[in-house]
C-alpha positions in Angstrom: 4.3 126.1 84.9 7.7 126.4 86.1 9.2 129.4 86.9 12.2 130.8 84.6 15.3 132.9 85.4 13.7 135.4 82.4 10.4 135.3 85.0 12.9 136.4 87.5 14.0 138.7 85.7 11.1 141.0 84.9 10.1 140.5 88.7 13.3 142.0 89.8 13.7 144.7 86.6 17.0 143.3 85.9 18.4 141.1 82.7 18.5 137.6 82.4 22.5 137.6 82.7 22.2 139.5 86.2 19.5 136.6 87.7 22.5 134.1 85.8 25.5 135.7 87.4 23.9 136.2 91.0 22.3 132.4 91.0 26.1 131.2 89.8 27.2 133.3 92.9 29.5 135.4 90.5 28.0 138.8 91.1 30.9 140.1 92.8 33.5 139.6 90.3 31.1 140.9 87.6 30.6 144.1 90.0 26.9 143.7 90.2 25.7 145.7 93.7 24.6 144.2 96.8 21.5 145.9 96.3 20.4 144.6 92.8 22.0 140.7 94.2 19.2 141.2 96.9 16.5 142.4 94.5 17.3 138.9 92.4 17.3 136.7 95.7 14.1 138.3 96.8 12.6 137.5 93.5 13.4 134.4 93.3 12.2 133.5 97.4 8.8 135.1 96.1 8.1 133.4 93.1 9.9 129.8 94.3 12.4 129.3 91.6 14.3 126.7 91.3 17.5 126.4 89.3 17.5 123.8 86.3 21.3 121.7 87.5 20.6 119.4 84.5 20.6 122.2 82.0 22.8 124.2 83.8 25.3 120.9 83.8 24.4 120.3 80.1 25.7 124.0 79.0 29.1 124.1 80.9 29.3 120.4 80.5 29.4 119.9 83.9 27.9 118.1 86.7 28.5 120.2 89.7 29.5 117.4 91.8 32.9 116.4 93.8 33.9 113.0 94.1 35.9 112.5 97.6 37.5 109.4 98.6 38.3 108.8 101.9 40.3 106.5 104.0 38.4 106.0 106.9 35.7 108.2 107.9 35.6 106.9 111.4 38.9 108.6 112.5 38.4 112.2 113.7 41.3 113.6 111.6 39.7 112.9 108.2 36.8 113.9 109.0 37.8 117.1 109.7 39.1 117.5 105.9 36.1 116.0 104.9 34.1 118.5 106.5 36.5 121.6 105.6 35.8 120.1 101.6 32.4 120.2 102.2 31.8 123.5 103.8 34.0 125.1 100.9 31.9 123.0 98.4 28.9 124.4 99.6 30.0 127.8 99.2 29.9 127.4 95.6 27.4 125.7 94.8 28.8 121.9 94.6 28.3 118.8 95.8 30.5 116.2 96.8 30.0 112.4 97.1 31.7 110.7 99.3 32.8 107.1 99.1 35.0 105.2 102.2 37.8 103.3 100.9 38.5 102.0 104.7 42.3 102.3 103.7 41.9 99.6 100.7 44.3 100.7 97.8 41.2 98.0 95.9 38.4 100.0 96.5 39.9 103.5 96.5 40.5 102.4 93.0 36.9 101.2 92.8 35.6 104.8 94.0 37.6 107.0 91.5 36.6 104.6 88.4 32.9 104.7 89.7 33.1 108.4 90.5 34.8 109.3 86.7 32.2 106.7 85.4 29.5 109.1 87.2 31.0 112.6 85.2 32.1 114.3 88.5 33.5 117.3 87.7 36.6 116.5 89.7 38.2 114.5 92.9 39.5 115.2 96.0 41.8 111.9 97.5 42.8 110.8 100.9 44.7 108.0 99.8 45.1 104.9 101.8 48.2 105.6 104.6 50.5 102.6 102.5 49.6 105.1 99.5 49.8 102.4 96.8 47.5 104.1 94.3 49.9 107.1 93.8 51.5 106.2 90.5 47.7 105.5 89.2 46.1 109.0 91.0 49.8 110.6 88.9 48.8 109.4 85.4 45.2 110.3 85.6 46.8 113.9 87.0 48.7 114.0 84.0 46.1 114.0 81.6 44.6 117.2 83.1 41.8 115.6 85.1 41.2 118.1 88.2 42.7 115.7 90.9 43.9 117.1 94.5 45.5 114.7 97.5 44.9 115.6 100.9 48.4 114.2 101.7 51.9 114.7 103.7 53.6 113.6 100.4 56.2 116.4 98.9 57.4 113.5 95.8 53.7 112.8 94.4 53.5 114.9 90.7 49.7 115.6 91.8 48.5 118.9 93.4 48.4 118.4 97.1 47.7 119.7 100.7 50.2 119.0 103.3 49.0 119.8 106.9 53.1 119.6 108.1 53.4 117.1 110.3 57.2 116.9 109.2 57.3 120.0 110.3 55.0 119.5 113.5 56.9 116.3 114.7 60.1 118.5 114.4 58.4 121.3 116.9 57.1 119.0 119.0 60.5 116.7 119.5 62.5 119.8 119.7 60.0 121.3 121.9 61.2 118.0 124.5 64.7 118.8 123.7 64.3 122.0 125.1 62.9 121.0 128.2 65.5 118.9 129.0 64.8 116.1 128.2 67.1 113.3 126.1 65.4 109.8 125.8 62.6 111.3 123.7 61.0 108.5 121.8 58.5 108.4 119.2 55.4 105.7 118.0 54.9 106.5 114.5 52.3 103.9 113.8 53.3 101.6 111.0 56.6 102.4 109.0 55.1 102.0 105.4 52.4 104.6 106.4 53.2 107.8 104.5 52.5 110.1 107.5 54.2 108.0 109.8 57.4 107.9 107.4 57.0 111.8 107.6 56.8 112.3 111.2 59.5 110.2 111.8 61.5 112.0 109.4 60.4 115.4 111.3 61.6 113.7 114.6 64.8 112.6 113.3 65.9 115.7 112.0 65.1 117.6 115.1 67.1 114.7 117.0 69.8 115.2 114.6 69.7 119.3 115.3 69.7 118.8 118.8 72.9 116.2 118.9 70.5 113.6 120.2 71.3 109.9 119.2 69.0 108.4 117.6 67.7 105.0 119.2 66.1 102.0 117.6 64.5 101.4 121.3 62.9 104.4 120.8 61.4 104.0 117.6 57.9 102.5 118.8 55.7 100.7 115.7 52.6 99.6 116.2 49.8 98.1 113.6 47.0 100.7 113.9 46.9 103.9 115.1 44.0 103.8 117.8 43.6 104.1 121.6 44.5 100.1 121.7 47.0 100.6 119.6 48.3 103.3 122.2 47.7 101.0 125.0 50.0 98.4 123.1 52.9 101.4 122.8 52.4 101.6 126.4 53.3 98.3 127.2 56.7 98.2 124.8 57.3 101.0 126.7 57.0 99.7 130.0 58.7 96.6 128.5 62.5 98.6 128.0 65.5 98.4 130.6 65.5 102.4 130.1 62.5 104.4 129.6 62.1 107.5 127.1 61.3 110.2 129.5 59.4 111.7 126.5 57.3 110.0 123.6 55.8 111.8 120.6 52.7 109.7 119.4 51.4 109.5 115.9 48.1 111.2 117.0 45.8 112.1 120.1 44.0 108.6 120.0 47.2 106.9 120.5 48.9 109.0 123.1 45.4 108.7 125.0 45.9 105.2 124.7 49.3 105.5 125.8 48.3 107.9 128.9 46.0 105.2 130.7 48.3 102.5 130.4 50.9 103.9 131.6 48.9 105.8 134.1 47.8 102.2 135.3 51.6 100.9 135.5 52.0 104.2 138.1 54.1 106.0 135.8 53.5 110.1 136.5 52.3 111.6 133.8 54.0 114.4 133.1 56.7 113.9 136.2 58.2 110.5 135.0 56.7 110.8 130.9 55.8 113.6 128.9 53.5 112.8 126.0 52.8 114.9 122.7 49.6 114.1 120.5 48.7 115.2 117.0 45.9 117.0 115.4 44.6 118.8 118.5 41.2 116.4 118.7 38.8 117.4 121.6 40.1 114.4 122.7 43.1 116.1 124.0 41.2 118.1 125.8 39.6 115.5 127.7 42.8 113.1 128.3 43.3 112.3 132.4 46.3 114.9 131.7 45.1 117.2 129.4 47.6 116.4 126.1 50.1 118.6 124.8 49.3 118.4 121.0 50.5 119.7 117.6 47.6 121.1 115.6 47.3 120.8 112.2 44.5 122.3 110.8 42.5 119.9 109.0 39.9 121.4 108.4 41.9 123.9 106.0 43.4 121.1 104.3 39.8 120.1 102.7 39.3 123.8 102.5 42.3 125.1 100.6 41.9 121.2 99.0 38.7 122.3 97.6 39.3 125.9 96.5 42.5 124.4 94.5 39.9 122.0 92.3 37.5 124.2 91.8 40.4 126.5 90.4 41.1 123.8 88.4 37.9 122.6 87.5 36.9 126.4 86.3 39.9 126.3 84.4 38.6 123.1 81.9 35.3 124.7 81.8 36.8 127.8 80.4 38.7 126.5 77.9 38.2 122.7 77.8 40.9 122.0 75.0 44.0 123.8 77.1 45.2 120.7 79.0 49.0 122.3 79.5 47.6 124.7 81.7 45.4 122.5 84.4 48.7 120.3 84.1 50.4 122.8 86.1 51.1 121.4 89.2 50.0 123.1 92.8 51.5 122.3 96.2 50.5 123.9 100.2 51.9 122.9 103.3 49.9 124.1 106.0 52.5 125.3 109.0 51.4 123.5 112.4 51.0 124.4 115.6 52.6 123.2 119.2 49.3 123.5 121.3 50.9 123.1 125.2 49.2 122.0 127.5 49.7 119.8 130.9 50.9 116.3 129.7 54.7 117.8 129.4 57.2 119.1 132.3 60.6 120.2 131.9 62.9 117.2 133.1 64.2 117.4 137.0 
């Protein structure tokens, strides 16, 4: 016969509600002692109990479970936020399934129908870089579904997290500047990708500050955003009557790209270049030069990503017919950070 919380209950000489609140990990807030909490988990490690999810689902009417959709898993940087979600899922007792929309506006749509067709409690979106399914993720935001981006987008009317890379590409272009340098060019990856729109936008501000012209020379694009996609900047590079004497790349992949090939064509690296990275991969570490980077804590954009759905998601649970108030829209931009290391020299 299967073991109940009541079971649980007389084991540990407690009430039913206590074995509830510490299972539900709300002891704390309900000012239950760390004593008692360890009398319940002892309890139930004795006796083998095992919480009922599909009764506990039927009474709050929910399912426990995260949907996630994801651009490409592949790439280091979301995977970070997806394992920040996770780890802050876990915490309280949630689940998250994770579907790979491999930067498809198609099937990131297919992922959030099948997902809401599944009763997850709530989703968590790194939208496709083109972001074409914004005006669909807004609407479904609007009718007080819990829905969170993972995205450097300050116009979408959905909750998001920002890790800054406006702000970072800013740092790390004026950070050039201030070494002396004035041909500082940046590879942005594609121009219709939302966080290469806002790192440019970072680096043309911080050009603009510093009385730099800007240059169309200097405004490298490239298709993808990989280390052959980095090797391909290199050559463009290579390719101009005047070099920058400093390049901000779209991320770490690309300026380790970058690094080789220009290391191959015998330019120094940092005495003829210096090259900036983003989002701190070990990669960076590991570069021929080790690669001055900005970091920008990705794995606390799924973290704070997840803490603001659950808000959200407790929020419907508690009063399920109040849709003004999960309506009510929350933003975070995360503040980066210049990580300096030996790809940069100030200009001779």
């Amino acid at each position: 016969m299967a073991v109940t919380m009541m079971d649980i209950a007389k084991r540990a000489n407690v009430s039913r509600s206590t074995v509830s609140l510490v299972i539900s990990d709300r002891w704390r807030e309900m000012r239950i002692s760390p004593d008692t909490r360890e009398k319940v988990l002892k309890a139930i490690r004795e006796m083998g109990y095992v919480p009922n999810l599909y009764a506990r689902s039927l009474r709050r009417q929910s399912t426990f479970t995260i949907g996630m959709v994801a651009t490409n898993i592949l790439h280091p940087a979301v995977a970070m936020i997806v394992e920040g979600a996770k780890k802050a899922a876990t915490q309280k007792k949630y689940k998250i399934i994770l579907g790979i929309s491999s930067d498809q506006p198609d099937q990131e749509r297919d992922y959030i129908e099948n997902f809401r067709s599944r009763r997850v409690d709530g989703l968590i979106v790194i939208p496709s870089p083109c972001g074409s399914t914004i005006l669909e993720l807004e609407k479904l935001s609007s009718t007080g579904f819990p829905l969170v981006l993972c995205q450097d987008d300050s116009t979408a009317k959905v909750d998001f997290v920002a890790s800054g890379v406006e702000a970072g590409a800013y740092e790390a272009t004026k950070y050039l500047f201030d070494l002396g340098h004035r041909r500082i060019a940046i590879c942005s990856g594609r121009p219709t990708w939302i966080s290469a729109l806002a790192k440019y936008r970072g680096y043309r501000r911080a050009m603009e500050d510093c009385g730099l012209s800007l240059d169309d020379r200097f405004y490298i694009r490239t298709e993808n955003s990989n280390l052959a996609a980095g090797r391909n900047a290199a050559e463009q590079i290579l390719k101009l009557d005047e070099r920058p004497d400093g390049v901000l790349f779209h991320n770490d992949e690309m300026a380790a790209g970058a690094m080789l090939g220009l290391r191959e064509a015998h330019v120094r690296i940092p005495e003829d270049m210096s090259l900036i990275g983003f989002d701190n991969l070990s990669l960076s570490k590991a570069t021929p030069v080790p690669l001055t980077t900005v970091a920008s804590s990705l794995d606390e954009v799924g973290r704070i990503a997840t803490e603001i759905l659950l808000a959200k998601i407790e929020a419907v649970s508690e009063s399920p017919q109040d849709k003004k108030s999960n309506q009510e829209l929350r933003s975070v931009r995360l503040v980066p950070k210049l990580i300096i290391r030996n790809s940069c020299a100030a200009r001779k």
